[in-house]
C-alpha positions, 0 to 999 in steps of 0.5 A, a space after each residue: 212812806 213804805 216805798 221812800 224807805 225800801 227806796 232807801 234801803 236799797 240805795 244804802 245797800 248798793 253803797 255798802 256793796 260798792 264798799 265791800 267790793 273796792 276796800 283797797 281804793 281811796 273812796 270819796 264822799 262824791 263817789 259813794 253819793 253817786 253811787 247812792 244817787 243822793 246829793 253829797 250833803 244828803 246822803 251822808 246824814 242819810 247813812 249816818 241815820 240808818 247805819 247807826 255810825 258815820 260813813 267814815 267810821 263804817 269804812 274804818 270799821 270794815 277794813 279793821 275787821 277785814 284786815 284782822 280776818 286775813 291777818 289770822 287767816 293769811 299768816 304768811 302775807 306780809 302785814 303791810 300786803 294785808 293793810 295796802 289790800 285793805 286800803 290802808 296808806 302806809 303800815 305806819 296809819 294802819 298799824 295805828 289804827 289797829 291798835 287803836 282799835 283792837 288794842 294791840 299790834 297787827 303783829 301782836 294780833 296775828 301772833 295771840 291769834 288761833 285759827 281753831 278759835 277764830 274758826 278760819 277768822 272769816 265771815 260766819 254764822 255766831 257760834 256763842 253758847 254751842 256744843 261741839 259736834 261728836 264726830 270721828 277725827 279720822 277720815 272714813 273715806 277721802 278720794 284725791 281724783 274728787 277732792 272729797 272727804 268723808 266723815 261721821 258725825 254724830 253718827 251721820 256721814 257728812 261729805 265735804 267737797 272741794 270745787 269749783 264754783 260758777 259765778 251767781 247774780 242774786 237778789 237779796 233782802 238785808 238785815 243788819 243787827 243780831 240774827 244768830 238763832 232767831 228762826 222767825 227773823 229769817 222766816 221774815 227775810 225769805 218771806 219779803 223776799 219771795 213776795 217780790 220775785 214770785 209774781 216776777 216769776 223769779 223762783 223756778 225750782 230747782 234752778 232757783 237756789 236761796 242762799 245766806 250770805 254773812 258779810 261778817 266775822 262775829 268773832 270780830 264785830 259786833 252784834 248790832 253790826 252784823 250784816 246777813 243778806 238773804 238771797 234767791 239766784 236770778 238771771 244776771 239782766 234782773 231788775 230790782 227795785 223798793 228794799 231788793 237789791 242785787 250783788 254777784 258772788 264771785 265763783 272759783 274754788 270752794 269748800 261744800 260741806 252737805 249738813 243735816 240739822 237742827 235749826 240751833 246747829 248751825 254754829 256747830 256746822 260751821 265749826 266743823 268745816 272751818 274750825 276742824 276740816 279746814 285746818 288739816 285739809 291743805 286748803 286757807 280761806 279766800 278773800 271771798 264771801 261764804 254763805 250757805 245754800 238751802 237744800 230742802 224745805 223744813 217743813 217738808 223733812 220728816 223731823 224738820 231737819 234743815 239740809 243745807 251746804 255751807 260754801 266756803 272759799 279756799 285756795 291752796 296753803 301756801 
């Protein structure tokens, strides 16, 4: 019984992925069956069972939220560009559909919206019921020829560096639902998976990196809906199998800012990279996943202190 639901799992995954991937193209029932592996009639009752909301309304949902992203992040693409790049058909059903769902305009929402709130209005960590991190605002060091600045933080220096990034396979474990500080949940994650690679001989330090990507923007969905995979980097011809799936992170250009924190800091991390470095760096966020890049092992820092780079993609303002 355990195996037919990783089974599952895995294949309602590689449809959410597959998803993800082609939000601009007309996606049928028969394609995403296929992709899924299950007959048309099957899967749809399938995705609706385990994803708690029809396929169509998870689609729907997906290119709103992505569109109201960009629509704050991207204020000088056109509406019509960000609805088409969604998979909207015309501005007419895509300015429908957003008001339906966020009770205002597209034009409306780009115009009440701050990126200072929304924090660069892309998928991250929830940031509810945080404190600001005391940090100075003024640059202690910043080197144009590395494209890196400095600053202090709660006094700690933290180093935040633009560059460019090599693609990575990875294999991953997902949850969908609330996370944002249940340490145990994640504990959980990472344990699944390291018990399928390692007897795979998949974790080899320090090639092996673990990774958390959020696929979200917590700002814009809702809690219940949230999706983050937990994943470990594996060389591209890697096969999976059971609740284990695998995706690609795109590489190019990314913003890598090194924190040192407690477990119930991450929001504030997060903050300070998207919501005070970013806008006055020159840089917007791109149409990329972020995610964050486990350093050190806890367990192992003299004050349990996690060290962890948060990547965020970026291109330059236009």
């Amino acid at each position: 019984m355990l195996f037919q639901v990783n089974e599952y799992r895995q294949r309602i995954n590689r449809v959410l992925d597959y998803i993800e991937k082609n939000l601009d193209k007309n996606l049928t029932l028969d394609e995403l069956a296929e992709v899924s592996c299950f007959s048309r009639y099957h899967f749809n009752r399938i995705f609706s069972a385990m994803m708690g909301e029809t396929l169509f309304q998870f689609i729907q949902r997906i290119r709103l939220e992505k569109a109201a992203a960009r629509l704050c992040g991207e204020k000088d693409v056109p509406v019509i560009d960000i609805a088409l790049d969604c998979g909207f058909g015309s501005s007419a059903s895509f300015a429908r559909r957003f008001k339906a769902g966020f009770g205002m305009t597209p034009t409306e929402w780009r115009r009440k919206s701050n990126i200072r709130q929304l924090e660069s209005n892309i998928s991250m960590p929830s940031r509810n019921n945080r404190k600001a991190f005391e940090y100075s605002r003024v640059y202690t060091q910043f080197s144009r020829t590395k494209n890196m600045w400095r600053y202090v933080m709660d006094k700690k220096e933290i180093k935040v560096e633009v560059k460019e990034v090599e693609p990575m396979t990875v294999v991953y474990v997902r949850h969908v639902g609330p996370y944002a500080g249940n340490a145990g949940l994640f504990e959980e994650l990472y344990g699944k998976l390291c018990k399928w690679a390692g007897p795979r001989d998949l974790i080899n330090p320090p090639e092996t990196k673990f990774l958390c990507i959020y696929h979200d923007n917590p700002d814009i969905t809702e809690e219940d809906k949230l999706r983050v995979s937990v994943c470990l980097t594996v060389p591209e011809g890697t096969e999976v199998s059971g609740e284990i799936g695998k995706t690609a992170i795109p590489g190019g250009k990314y913003a890598i800012g090194r924190f040192e924190i407690d477990p119930s800091e991450y929001g504030e991390a997060w903050q300070f990279l998207c919501g005070e470095w970013l806008p006055s760096s020159g840089y917007e966020p791109d149409d990329r996943p972020c995610f964050e890049l486990a350093v050190n092992d806890p367990r192992e820092h003299p004050e349990g202190k996690h060290i962890v780079d948060i990547y965020e993609p970026v291109r330059p303002l236009q």
